[in-house]
KOLDREN-515068 format. One line per 5 residues: their letters; for each residue x, y, z of C-alpha. Coordinates in Angstrom, 3 decimals, always signed. Each point is the difference from the previous one (the first is absolute). Last residue first. Example, Ala and Ser with C-alpha at 12.3 -4.5 7.8 and 13.67 -1.06 7.14 Angstrom:
2
sa = +13.670/-1.060/+7.140 | -1.370/-3.440/+0.660
***
This chain:
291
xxxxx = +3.458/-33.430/+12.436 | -3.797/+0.643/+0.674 | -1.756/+1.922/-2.516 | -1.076/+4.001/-0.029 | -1.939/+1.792/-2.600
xxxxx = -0.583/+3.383/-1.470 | +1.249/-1.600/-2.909 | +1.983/+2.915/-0.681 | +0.827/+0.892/+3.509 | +1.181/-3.094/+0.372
xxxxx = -0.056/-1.557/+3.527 | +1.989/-2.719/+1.589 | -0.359/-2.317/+3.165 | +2.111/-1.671/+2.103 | -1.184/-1.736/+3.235
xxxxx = +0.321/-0.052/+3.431 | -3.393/+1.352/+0.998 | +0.426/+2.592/-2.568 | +3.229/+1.062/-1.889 | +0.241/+2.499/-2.977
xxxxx = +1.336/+0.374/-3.111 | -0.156/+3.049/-2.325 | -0.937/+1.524/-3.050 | +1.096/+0.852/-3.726 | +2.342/+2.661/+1.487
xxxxx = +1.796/+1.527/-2.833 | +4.180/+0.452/-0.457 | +1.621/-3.248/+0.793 | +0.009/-0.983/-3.635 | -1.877/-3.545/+0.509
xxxxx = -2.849/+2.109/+1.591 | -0.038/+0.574/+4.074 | -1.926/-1.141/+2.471 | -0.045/+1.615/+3.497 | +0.448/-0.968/+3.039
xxxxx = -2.961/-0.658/+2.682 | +0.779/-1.781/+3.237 | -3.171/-0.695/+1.787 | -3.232/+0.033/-0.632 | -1.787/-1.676/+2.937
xxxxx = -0.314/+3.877/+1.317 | -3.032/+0.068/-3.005 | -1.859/-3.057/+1.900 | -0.546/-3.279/-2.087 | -2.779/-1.252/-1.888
xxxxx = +2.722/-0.417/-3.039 | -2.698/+1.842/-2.386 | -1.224/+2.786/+2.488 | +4.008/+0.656/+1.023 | +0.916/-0.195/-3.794
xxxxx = -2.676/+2.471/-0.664 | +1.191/+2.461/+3.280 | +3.275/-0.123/-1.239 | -0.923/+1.117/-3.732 | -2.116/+2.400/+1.854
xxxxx = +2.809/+1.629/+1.647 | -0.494/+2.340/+3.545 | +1.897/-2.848/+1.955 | -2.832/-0.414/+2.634 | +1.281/-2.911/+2.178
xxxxx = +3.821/+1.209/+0.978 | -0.527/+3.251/-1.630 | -0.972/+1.498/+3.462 | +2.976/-0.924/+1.248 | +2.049/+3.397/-1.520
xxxxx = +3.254/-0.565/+0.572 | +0.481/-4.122/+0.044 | -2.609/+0.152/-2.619 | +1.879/+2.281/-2.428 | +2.810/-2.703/-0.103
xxxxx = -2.164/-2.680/-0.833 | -1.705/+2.227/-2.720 | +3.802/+0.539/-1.387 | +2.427/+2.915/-0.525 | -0.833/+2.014/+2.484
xxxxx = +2.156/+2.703/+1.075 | -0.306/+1.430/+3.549 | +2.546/+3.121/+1.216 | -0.310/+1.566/+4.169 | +0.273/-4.052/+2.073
xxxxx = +3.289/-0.356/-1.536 | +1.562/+2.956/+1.637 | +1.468/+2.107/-2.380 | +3.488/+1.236/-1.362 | +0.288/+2.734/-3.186
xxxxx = +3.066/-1.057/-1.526 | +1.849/+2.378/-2.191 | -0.191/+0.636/-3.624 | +2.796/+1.199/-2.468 | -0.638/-0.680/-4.120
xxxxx = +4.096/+0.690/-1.597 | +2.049/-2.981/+2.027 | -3.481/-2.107/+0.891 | -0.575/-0.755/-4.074 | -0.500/-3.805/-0.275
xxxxx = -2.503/-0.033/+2.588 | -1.892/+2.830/-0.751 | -0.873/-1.664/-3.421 | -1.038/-3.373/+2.091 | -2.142/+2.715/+2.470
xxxxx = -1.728/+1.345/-3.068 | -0.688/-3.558/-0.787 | +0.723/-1.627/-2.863 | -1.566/-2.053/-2.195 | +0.153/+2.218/-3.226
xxxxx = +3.658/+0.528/+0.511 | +1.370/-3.005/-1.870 | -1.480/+1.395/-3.089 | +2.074/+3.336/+0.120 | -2.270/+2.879/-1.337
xxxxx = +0.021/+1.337/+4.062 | +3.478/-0.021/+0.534 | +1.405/+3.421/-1.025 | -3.551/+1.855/+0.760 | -0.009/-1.768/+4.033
xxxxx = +3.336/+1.045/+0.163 | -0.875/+3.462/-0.684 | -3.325/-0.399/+2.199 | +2.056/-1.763/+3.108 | +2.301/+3.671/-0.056
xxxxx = -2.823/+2.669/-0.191 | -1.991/-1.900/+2.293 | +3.028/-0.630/+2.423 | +0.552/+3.935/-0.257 | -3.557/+0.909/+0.477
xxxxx = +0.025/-2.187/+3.086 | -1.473/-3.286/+0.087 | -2.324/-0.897/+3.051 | -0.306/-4.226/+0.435 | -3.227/-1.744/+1.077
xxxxx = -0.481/-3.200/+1.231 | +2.171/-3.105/+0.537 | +3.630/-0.442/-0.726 | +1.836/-2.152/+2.518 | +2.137/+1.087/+2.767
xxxxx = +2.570/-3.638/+1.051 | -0.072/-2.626/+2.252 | +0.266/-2.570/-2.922 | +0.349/+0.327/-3.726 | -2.066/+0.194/-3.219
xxxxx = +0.009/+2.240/-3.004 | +2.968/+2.675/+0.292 | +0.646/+3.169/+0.499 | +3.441/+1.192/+1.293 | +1.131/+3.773/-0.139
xxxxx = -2.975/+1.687/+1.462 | +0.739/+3.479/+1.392 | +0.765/+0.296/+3.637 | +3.458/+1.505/-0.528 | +1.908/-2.522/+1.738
xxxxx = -1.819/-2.643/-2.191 | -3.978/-1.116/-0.490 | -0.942/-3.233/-0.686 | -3.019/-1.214/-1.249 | -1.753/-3.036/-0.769
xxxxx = -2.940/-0.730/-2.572 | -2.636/-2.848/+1.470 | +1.100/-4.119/+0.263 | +0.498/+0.183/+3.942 | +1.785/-1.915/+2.094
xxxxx = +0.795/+0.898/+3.988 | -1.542/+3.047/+1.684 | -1.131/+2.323/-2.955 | -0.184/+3.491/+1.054 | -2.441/+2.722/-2.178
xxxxx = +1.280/+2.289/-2.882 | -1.333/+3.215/-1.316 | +2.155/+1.296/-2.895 | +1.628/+3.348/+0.224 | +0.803/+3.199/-0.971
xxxxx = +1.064/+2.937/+2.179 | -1.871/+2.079/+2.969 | -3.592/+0.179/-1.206 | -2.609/+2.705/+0.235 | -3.487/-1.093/-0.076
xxxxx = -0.291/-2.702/+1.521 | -0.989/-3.536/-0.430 | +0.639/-3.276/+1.839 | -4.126/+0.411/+1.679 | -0.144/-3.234/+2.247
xxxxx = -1.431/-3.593/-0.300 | +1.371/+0.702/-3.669 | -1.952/-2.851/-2.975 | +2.201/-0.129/-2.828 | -2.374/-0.768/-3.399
xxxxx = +0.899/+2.787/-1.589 | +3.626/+0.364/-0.396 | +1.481/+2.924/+1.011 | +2.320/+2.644/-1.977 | +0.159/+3.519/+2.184
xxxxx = +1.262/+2.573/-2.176 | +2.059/+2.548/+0.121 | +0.058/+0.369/-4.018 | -1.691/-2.535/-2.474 | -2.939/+1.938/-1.659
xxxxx = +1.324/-0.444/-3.301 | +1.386/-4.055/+0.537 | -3.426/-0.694/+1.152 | -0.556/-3.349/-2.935 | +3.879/-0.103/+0.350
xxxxx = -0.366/-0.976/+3.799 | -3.083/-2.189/-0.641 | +2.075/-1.749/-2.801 | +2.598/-0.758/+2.514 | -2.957/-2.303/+1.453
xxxxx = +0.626/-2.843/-2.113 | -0.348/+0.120/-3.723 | -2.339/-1.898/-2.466 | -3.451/-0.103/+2.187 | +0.886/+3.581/+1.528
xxxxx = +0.527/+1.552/-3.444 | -3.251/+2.510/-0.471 | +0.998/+1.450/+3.369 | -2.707/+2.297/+0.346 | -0.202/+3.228/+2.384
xxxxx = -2.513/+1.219/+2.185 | +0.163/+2.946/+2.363 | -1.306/-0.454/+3.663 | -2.600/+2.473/+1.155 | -1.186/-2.937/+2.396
xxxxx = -3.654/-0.348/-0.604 | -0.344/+1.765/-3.252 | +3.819/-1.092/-1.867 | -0.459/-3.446/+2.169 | -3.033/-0.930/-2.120
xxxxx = +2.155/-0.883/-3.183 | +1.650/-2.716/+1.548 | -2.668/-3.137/-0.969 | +0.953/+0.988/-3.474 | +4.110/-0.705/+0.522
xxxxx = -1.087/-3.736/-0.416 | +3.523/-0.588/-0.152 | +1.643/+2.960/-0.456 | +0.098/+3.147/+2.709 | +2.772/+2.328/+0.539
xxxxx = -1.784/+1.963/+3.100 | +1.370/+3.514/+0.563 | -0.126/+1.642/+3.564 | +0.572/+4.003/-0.289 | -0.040/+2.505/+3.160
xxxxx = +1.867/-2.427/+2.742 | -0.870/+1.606/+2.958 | +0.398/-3.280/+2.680 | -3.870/-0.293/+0.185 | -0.491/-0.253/-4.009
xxxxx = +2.670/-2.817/-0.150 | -1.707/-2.218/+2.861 | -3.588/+0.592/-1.785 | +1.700/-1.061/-3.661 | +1.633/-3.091/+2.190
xxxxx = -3.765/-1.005/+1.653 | -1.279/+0.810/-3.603 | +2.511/-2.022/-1.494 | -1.082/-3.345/+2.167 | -3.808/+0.209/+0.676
xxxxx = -0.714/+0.521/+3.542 | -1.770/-2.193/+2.439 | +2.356/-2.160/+1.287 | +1.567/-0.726/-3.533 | -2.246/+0.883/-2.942
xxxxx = +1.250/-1.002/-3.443 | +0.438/+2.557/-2.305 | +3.727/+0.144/-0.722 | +0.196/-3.735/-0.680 | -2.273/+1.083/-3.441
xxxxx = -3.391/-2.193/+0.477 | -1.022/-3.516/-1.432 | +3.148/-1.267/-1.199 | +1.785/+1.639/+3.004 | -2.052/-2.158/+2.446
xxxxx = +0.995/-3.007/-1.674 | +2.595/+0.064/+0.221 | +2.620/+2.519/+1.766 | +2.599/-1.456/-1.838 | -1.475/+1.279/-3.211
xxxxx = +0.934/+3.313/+1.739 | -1.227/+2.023/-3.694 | +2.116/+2.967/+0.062 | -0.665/+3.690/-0.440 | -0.184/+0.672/+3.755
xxxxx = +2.695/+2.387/+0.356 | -1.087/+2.883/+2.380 | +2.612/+3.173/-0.938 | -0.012/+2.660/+2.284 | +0.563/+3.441/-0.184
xxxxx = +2.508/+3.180/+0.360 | +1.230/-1.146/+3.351 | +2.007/+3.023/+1.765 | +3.839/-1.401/+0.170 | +2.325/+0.777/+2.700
x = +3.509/+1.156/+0.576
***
């Protein structure tokens, strides 16, 4: 039994405050990484495997999208809750076109093409953490579907990448998805948290690979030790004024995390460390000061 892939779904909807301050000045998405911009690299990947229909859920900043219906025939659609909801709103904002579908998350960088266009069962790609790890766990039992997830462990498969949902686990996750998605604690959920609590009716398996085939990037430091090239031009101009003003080098920014507002919700800016100091910005004030 096999599945033929119906579509793909590219979430990139979200902000990645934590991905500051790059993502303040340009979608996470659309950043360039060894010479190829993010989603078009995965859009390019998709297209070679077969897959006839690739549908971006944009959001934040969804304007600077647009030009992927020309370039890369992708289709467009809007998330108009991404800064209220997490990314189960993506799902529900594509619940019509949800069959056998590839979801993937947009700023995933593949060494390799994972796609093709007939696949075997569903799954979730996972990579091997040796020793501690604070990502989403899996387990699978005698049948090989998962039966365990949770966040955190040790020497276990991790989530990372792309998962393929059959037209049966889309049919299933969207009814539960409609029964829970009105309930206030659901807003900050994850798909994968809704998943989570549901692994007796919505069946995945394991997809296994080498660590050196998925990249996610959730920080400018952690970008650099992939692609070097952002070690002293980090593509930002807030960086590049802070380097001007502090007379330093850009790769003597170090450490960026984000700031966020009293509610935990919006990134007002982020600190920073140069030359063994702390530093933070507000993208208000369009300002830094030494703390």
């Amino acid at each position: 039994m096999g599945y033929r892939v119906d579509n793909a779904i590219i979430m990139a909807a979200g902000a990645s405050s934590r991905f500051a301050p790059l993502s303040y000045e340009t979608p996470k998405a659309l950043i360039t990484v060894k010479g190829e911009v993010l989603i078009e690299r995965q859009i390019r990947q998709l297209r070679e495997a077969g897959v006839p229909e690739i549908i971006v859920v944009a959001g934040y900043m969804k304007e600077r999208f647009a030009y992927l219906e020309d370039k890369m025939g992708a289709r467009l659609v809007e998330n108009i809750e991404f800064r209220e909801r997490n990314n189960h709103s993506s799902i529900w904002a594509v619940r019509e076109h949800l069959g056998n579908s590839y979801i993937c998350s947009s700023d995933n960088y593949f060494t390799r093409n994972p796609f093709e266009r007939e696949v075997e069962d569903a799954y979730y790609a996972a990579v091997y953490s040796e020793g501690e790890t604070r990502e989403w766990c899996m387990e699978a039992g005698s049948d090989g579907y998962v039966d365990h997830v949770q966040v955190g462990g040790s020497d276990a498969w991790y989530m990372l990448g792309h998962a393929f949902w059959s037209e049966e686990f889309s049919r299933r996750f969207l009814k539960i998805l409609e029964a829970e998605y009105d309930r206030p604690e659901t807003k900050g959920l994850l798909w994968e948290a809704i998943y989570k609590d549901h692994l007796d009716e919505l069946k995945l398996k394991i997809r296994k690979y080498d660590a050196d085939f998925i990249f996610e990037f959730d920080s400018l430091d952690e970008l650099r030790e992939f692609d070097e090239s952002y070690v002293e031009d980090t593509r930002s101009g807030i960086l590049k004024s802070i380097a001007s003003e502090l007379c330093c080098s850009e790769g003597e920014i170090k450490r960026i995390h984000e700031i966020k507002d009293e509610a935990g919700v919006q990134a007002t800016g982020f600190r920073f460390t140069c030359r063994h100091a702390e530093y933070a910005y507000d993208y208000k004030k369009k300002g830094w000061k030494k703390v």
